[in-house]
CHARMM internal coordinates of N, CA and C (Angstrom, degrees):
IC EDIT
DIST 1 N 1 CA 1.4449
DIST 1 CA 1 C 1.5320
ANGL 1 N 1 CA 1 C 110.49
DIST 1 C 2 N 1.3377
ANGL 1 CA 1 C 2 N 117.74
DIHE 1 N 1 CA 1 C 2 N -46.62
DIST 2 N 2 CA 1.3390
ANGL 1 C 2 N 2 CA 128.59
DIHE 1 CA 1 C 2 N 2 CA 176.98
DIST 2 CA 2 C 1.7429
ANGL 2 N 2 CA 2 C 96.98
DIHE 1 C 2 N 2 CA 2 C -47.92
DIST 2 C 3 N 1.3546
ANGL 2 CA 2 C 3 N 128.45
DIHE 2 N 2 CA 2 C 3 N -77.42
DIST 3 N 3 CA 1.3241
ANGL 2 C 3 N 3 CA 140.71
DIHE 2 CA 2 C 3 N 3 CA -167.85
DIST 3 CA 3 C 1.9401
ANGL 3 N 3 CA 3 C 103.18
DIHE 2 C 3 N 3 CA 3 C -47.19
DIST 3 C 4 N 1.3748
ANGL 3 CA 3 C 4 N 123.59
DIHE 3 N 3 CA 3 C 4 N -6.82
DIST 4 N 4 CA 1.5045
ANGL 3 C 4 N 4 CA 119.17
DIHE 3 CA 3 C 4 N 4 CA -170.98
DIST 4 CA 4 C 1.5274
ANGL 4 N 4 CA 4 C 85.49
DIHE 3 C 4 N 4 CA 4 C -112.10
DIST 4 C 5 N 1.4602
ANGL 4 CA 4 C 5 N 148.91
DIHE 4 N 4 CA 4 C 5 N -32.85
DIST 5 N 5 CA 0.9589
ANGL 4 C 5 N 5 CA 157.78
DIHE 4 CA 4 C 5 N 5 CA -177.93
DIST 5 CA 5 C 1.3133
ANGL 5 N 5 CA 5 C 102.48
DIHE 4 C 5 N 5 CA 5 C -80.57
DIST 5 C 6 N 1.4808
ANGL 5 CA 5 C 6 N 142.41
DIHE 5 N 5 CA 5 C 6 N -29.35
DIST 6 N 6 CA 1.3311
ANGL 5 C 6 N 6 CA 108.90
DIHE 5 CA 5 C 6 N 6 CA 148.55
DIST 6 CA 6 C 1.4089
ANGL 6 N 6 CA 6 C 138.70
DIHE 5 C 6 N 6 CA 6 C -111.35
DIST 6 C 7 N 1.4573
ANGL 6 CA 6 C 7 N 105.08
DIHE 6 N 6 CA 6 C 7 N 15.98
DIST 7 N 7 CA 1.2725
ANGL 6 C 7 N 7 CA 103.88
DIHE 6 CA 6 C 7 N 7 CA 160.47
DIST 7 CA 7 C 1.6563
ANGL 7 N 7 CA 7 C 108.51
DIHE 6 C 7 N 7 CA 7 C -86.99
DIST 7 C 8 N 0.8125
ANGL 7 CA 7 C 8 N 144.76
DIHE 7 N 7 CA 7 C 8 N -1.63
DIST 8 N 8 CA 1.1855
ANGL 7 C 8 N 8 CA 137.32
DIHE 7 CA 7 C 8 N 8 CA 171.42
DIST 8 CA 8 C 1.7130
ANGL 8 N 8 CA 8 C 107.04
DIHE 7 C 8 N 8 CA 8 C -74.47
DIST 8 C 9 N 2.0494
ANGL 8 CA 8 C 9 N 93.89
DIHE 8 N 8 CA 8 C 9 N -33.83
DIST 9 N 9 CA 1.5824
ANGL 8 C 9 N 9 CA 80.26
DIHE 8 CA 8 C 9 N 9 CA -161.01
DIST 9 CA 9 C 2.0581
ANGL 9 N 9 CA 9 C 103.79
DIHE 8 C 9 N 9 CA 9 C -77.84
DIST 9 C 10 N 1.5967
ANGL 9 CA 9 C 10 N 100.71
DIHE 9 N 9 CA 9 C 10 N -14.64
DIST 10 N 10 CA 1.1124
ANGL 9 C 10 N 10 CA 97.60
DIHE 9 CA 9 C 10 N 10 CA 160.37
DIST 10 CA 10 C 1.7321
ANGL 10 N 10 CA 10 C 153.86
DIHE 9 C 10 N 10 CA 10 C -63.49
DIST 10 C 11 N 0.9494
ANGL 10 CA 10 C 11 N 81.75
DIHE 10 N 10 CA 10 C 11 N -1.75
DIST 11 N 11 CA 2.0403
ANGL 10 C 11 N 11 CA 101.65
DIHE 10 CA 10 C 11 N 11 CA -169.00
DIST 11 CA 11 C 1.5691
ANGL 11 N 11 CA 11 C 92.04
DIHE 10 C 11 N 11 CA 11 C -88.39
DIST 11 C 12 N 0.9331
ANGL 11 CA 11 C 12 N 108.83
DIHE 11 N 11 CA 11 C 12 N 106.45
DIST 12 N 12 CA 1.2317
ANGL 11 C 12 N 12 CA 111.92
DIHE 11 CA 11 C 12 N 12 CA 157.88
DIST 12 CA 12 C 1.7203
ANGL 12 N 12 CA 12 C 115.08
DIHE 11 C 12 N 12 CA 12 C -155.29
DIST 12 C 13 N 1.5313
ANGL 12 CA 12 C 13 N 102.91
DIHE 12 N 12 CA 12 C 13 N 116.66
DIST 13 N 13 CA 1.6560
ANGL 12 C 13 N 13 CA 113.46
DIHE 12 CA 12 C 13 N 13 CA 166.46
DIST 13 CA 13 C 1.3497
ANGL 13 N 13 CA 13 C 120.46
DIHE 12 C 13 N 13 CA 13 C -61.52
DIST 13 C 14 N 1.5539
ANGL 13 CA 13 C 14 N 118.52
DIHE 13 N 13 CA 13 C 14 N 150.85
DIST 14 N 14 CA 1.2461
ANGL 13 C 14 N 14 CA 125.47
DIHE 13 CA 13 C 14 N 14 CA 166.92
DIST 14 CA 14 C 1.2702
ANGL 14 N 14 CA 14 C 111.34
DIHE 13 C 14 N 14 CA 14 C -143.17
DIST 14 C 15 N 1.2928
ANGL 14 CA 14 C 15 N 139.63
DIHE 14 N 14 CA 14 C 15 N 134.22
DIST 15 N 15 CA 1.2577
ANGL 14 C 15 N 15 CA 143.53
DIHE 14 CA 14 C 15 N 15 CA -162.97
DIST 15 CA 15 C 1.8869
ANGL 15 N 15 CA 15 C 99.75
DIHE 14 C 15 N 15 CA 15 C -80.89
DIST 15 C 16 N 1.3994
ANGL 15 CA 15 C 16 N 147.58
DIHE 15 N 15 CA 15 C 16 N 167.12
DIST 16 N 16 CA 1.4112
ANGL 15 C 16 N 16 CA 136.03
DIHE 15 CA 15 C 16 N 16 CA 138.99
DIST 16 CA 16 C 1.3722
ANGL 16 N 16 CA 16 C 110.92
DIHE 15 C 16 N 16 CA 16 C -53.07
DIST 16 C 17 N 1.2777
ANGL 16 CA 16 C 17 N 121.57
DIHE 16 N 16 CA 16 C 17 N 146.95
DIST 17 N 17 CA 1.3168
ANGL 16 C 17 N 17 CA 134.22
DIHE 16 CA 16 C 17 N 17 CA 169.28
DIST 17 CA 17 C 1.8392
ANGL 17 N 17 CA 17 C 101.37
DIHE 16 C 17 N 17 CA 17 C -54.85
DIST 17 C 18 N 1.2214
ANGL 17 CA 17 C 18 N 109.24
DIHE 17 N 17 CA 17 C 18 N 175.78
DIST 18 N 18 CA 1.3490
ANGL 17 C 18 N 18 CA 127.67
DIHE 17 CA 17 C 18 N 18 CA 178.48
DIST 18 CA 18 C 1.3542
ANGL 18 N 18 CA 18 C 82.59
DIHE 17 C 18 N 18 CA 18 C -113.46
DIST 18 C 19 N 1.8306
ANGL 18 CA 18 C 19 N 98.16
DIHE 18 N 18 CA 18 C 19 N 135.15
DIST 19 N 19 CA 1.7865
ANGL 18 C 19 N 19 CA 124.32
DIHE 18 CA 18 C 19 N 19 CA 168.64
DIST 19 CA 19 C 1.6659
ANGL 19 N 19 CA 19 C 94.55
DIHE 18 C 19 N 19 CA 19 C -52.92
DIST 19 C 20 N 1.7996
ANGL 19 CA 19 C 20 N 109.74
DIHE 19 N 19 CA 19 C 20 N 120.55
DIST 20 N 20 CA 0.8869
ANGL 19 C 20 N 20 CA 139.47
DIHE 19 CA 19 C 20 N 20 CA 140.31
DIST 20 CA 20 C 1.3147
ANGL 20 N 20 CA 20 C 112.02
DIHE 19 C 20 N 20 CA 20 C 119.24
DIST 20 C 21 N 1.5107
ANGL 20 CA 20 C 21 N 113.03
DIHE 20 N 20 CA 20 C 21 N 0.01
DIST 21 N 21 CA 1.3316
ANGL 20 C 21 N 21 CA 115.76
DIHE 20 CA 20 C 21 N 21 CA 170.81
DIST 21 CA 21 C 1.5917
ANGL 21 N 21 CA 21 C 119.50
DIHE 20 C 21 N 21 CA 21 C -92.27
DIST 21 C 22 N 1.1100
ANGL 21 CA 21 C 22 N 130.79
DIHE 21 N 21 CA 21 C 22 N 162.57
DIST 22 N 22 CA 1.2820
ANGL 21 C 22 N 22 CA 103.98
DIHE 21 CA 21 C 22 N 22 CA 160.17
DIST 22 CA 22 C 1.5766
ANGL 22 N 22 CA 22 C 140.90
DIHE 21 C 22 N 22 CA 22 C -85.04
DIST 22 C 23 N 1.5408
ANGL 22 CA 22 C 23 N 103.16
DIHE 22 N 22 CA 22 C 23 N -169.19
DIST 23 N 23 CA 1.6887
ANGL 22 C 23 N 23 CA 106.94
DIHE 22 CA 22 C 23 N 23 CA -166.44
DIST 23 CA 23 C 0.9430
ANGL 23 N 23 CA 23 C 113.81
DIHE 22 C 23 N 23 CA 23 C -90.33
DIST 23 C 24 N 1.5638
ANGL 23 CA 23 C 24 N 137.48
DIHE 23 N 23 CA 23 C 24 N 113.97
DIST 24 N 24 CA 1.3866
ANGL 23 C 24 N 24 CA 109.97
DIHE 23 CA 23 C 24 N 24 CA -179.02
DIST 24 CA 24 C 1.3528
ANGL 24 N 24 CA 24 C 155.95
DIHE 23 C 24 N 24 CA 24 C -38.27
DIST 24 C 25 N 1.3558
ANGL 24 CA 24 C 25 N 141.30
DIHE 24 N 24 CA 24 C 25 N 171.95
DIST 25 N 25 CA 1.0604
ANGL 24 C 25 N 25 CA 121.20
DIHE 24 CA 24 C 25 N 25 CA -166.35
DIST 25 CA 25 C 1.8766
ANGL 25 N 25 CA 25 C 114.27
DIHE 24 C 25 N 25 CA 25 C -128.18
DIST 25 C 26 N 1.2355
ANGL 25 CA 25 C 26 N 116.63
DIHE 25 N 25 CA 25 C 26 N 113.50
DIST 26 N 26 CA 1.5800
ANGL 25 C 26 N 26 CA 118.19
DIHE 25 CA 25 C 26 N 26 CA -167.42
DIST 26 CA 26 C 1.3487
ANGL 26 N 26 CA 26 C 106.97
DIHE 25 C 26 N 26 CA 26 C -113.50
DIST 26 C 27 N 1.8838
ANGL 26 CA 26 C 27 N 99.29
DIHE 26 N 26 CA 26 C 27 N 177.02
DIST 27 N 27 CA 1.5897
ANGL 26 C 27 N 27 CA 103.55
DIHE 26 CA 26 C 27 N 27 CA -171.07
DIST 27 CA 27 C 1.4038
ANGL 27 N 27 CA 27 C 100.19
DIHE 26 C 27 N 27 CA 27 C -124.28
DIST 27 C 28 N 0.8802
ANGL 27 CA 27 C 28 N 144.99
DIHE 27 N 27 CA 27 C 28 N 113.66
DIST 28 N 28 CA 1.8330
ANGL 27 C 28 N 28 CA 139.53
DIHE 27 CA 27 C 28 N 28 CA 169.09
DIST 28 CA 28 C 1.5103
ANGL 28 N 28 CA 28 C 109.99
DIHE 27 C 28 N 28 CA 28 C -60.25
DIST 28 C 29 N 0.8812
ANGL 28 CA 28 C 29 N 132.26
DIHE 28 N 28 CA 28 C 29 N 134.17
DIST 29 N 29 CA 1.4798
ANGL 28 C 29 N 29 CA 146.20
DIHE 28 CA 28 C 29 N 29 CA 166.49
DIST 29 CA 29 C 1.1841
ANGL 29 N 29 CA 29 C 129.18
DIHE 28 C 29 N 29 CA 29 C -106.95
DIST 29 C 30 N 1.2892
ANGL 29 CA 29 C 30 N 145.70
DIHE 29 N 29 CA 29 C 30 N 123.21
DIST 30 N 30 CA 1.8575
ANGL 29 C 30 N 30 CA 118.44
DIHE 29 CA 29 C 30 N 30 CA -179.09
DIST 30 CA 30 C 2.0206
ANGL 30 N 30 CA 30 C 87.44
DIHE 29 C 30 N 30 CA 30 C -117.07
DIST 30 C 31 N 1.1358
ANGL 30 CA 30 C 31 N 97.41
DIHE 30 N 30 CA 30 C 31 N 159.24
DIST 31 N 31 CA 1.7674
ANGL 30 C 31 N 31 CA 105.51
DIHE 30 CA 30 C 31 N 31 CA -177.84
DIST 31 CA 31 C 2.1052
ANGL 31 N 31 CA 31 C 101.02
DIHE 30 C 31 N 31 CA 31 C -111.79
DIST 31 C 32 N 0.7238
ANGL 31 CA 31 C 32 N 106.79
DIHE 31 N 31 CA 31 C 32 N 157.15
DIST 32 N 32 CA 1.6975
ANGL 31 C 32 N 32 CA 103.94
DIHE 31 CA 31 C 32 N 32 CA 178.69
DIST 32 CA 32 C 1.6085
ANGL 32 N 32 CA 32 C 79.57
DIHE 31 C 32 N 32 CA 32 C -133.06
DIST 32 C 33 N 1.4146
ANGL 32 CA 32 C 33 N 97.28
DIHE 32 N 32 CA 32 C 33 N 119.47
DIST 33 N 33 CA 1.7533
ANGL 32 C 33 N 33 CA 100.77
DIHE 32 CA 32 C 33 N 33 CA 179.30
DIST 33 CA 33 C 1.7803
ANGL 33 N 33 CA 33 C 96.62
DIHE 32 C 33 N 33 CA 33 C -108.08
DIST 33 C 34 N 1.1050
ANGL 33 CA 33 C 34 N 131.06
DIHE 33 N 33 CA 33 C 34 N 28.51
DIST 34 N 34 CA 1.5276
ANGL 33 C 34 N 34 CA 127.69
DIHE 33 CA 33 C 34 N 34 CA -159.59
DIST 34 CA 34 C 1.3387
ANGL 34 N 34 CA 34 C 98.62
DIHE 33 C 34 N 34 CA 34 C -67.08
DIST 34 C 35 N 1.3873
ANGL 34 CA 34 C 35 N 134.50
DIHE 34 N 34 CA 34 C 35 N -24.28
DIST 35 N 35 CA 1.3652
ANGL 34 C 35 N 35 CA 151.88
DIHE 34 CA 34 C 35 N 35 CA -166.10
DIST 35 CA 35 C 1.2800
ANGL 35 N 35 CA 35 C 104.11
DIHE 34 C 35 N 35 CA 35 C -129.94
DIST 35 C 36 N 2.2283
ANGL 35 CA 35 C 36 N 132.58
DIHE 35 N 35 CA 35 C 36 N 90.60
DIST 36 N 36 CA 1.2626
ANGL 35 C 36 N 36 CA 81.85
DIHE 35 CA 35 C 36 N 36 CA 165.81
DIST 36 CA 36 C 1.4672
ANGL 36 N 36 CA 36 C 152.85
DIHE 35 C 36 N 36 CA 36 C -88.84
DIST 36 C 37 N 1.4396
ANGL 36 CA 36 C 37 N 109.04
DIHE 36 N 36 CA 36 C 37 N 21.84
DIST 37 N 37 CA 1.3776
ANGL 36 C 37 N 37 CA 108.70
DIHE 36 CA 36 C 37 N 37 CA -139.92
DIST 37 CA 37 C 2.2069
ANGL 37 N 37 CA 37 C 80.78
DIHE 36 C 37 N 37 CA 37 C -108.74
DIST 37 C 38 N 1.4591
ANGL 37 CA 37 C 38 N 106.95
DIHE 37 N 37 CA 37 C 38 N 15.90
DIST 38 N 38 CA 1.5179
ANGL 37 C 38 N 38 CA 95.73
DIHE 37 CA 37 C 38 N 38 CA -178.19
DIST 38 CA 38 C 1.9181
ANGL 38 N 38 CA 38 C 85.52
DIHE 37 C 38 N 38 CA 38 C -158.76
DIST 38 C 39 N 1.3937
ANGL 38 CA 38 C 39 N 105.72
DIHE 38 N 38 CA 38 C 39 N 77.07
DIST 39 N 39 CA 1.0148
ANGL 38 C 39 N 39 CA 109.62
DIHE 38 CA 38 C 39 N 39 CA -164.66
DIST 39 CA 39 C 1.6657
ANGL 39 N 39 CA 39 C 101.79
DIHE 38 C 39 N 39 CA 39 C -95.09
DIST 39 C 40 N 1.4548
ANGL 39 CA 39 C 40 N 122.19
DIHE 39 N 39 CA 39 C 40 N 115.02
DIST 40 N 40 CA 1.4815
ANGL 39 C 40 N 40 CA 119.97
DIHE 39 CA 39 C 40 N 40 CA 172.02
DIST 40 CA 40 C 1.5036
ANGL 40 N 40 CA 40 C 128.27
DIHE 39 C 40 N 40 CA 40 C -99.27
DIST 40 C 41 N 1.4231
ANGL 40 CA 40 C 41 N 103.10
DIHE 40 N 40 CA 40 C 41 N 141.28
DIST 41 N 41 CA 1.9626
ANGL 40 C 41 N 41 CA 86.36
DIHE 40 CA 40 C 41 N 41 CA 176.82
DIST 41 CA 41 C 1.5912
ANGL 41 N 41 CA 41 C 93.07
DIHE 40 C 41 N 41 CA 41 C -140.21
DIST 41 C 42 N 1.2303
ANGL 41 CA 41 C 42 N 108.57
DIHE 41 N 41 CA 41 C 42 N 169.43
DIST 42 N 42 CA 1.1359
ANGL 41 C 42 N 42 CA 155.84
DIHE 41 CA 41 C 42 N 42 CA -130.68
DIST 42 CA 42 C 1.5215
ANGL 42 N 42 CA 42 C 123.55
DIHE 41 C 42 N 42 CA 42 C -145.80
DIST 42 C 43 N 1.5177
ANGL 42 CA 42 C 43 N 109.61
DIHE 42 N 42 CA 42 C 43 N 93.82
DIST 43 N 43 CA 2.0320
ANGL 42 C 43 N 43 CA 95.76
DIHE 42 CA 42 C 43 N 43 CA 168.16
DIST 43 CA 43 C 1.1742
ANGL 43 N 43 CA 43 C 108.58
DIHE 42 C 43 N 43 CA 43 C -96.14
DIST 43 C 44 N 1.3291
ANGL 43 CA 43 C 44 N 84.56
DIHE 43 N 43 CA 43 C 44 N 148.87
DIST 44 N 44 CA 1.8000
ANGL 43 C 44 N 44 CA 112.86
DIHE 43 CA 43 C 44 N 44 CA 176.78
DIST 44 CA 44 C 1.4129
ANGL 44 N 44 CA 44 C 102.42
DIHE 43 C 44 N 44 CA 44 C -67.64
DIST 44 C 45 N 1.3263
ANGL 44 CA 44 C 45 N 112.02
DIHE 44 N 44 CA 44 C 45 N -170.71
DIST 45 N 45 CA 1.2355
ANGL 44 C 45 N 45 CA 109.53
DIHE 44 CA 44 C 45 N 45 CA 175.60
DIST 45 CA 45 C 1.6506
ANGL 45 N 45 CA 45 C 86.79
DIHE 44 C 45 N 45 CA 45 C -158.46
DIST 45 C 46 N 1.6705
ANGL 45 CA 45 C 46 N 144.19
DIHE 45 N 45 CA 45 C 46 N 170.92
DIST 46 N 46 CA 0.7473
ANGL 45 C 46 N 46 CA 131.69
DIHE 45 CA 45 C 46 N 46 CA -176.60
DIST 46 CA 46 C 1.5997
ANGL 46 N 46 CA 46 C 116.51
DIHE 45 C 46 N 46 CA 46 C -123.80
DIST 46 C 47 N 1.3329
ANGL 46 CA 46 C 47 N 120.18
DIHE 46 N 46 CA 46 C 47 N 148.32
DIST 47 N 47 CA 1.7980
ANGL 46 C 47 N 47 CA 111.86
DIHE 46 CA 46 C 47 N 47 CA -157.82
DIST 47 CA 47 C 1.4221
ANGL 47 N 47 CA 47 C 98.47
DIHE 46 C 47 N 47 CA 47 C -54.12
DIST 47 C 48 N 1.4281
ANGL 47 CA 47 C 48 N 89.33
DIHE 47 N 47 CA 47 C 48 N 177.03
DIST 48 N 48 CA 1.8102
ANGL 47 C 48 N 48 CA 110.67
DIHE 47 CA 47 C 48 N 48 CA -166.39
DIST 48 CA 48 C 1.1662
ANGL 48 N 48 CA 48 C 82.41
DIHE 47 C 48 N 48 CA 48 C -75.42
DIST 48 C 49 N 1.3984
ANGL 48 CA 48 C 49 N 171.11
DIHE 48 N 48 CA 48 C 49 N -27.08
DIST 49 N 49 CA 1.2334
ANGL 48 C 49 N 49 CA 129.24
DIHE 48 CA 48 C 49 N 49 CA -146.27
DIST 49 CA 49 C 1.6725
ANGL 49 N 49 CA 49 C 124.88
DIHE 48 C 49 N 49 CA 49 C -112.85
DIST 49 C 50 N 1.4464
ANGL 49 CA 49 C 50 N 90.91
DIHE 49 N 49 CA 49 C 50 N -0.26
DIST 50 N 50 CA 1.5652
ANGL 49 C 50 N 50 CA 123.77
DIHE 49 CA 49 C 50 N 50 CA 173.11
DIST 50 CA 50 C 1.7997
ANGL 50 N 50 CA 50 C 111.71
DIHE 49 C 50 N 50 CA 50 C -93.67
DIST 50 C 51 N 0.9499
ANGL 50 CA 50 C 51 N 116.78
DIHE 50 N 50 CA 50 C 51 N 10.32
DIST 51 N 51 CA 1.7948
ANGL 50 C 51 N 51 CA 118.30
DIHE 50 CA 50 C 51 N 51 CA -155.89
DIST 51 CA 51 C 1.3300
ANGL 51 N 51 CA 51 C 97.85
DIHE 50 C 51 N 51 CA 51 C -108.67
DIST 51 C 52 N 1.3621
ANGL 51 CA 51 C 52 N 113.17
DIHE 51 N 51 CA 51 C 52 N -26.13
DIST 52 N 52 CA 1.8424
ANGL 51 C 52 N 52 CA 103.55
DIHE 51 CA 51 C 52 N 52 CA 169.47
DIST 52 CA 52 C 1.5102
ANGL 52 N 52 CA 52 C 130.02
DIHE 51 C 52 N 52 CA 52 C -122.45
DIST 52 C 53 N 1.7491
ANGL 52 CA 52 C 53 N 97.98
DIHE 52 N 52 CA 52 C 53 N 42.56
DIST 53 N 53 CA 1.7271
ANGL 52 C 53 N 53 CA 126.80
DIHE 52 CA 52 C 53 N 53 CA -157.55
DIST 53 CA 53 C 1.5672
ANGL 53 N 53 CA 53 C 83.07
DIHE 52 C 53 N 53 CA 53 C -101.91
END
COOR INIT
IC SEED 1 N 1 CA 1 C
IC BUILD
């Protein structure tokens, strides 16, 4: 049940931007389900060398 509850929360469409607007902007998350009843997650963050692209 857990595994249908997050693929659902995963589905999500996004159209391409229209030339000249920008790209949207997202957050990555990872979940550590090792426990589920104390389930923690976690954002990524992305390396330094991508952060002023």
């Amino acid at each position: 049940m857990l595994i249908l509850w997050l693929e659902r929360q995963l589905r999500r469409h996004s159209k391409y931007p229209k030339p000249g607007t920008r790209n949207p902007t997202i957050t990555l998350r990872v979940a550590d389900l090792a426990d589920p009843k104390s389930i923690r997650t976690r954002e990524l963050t992305p390396p330094p060398i991508l952060l002023n692209q």
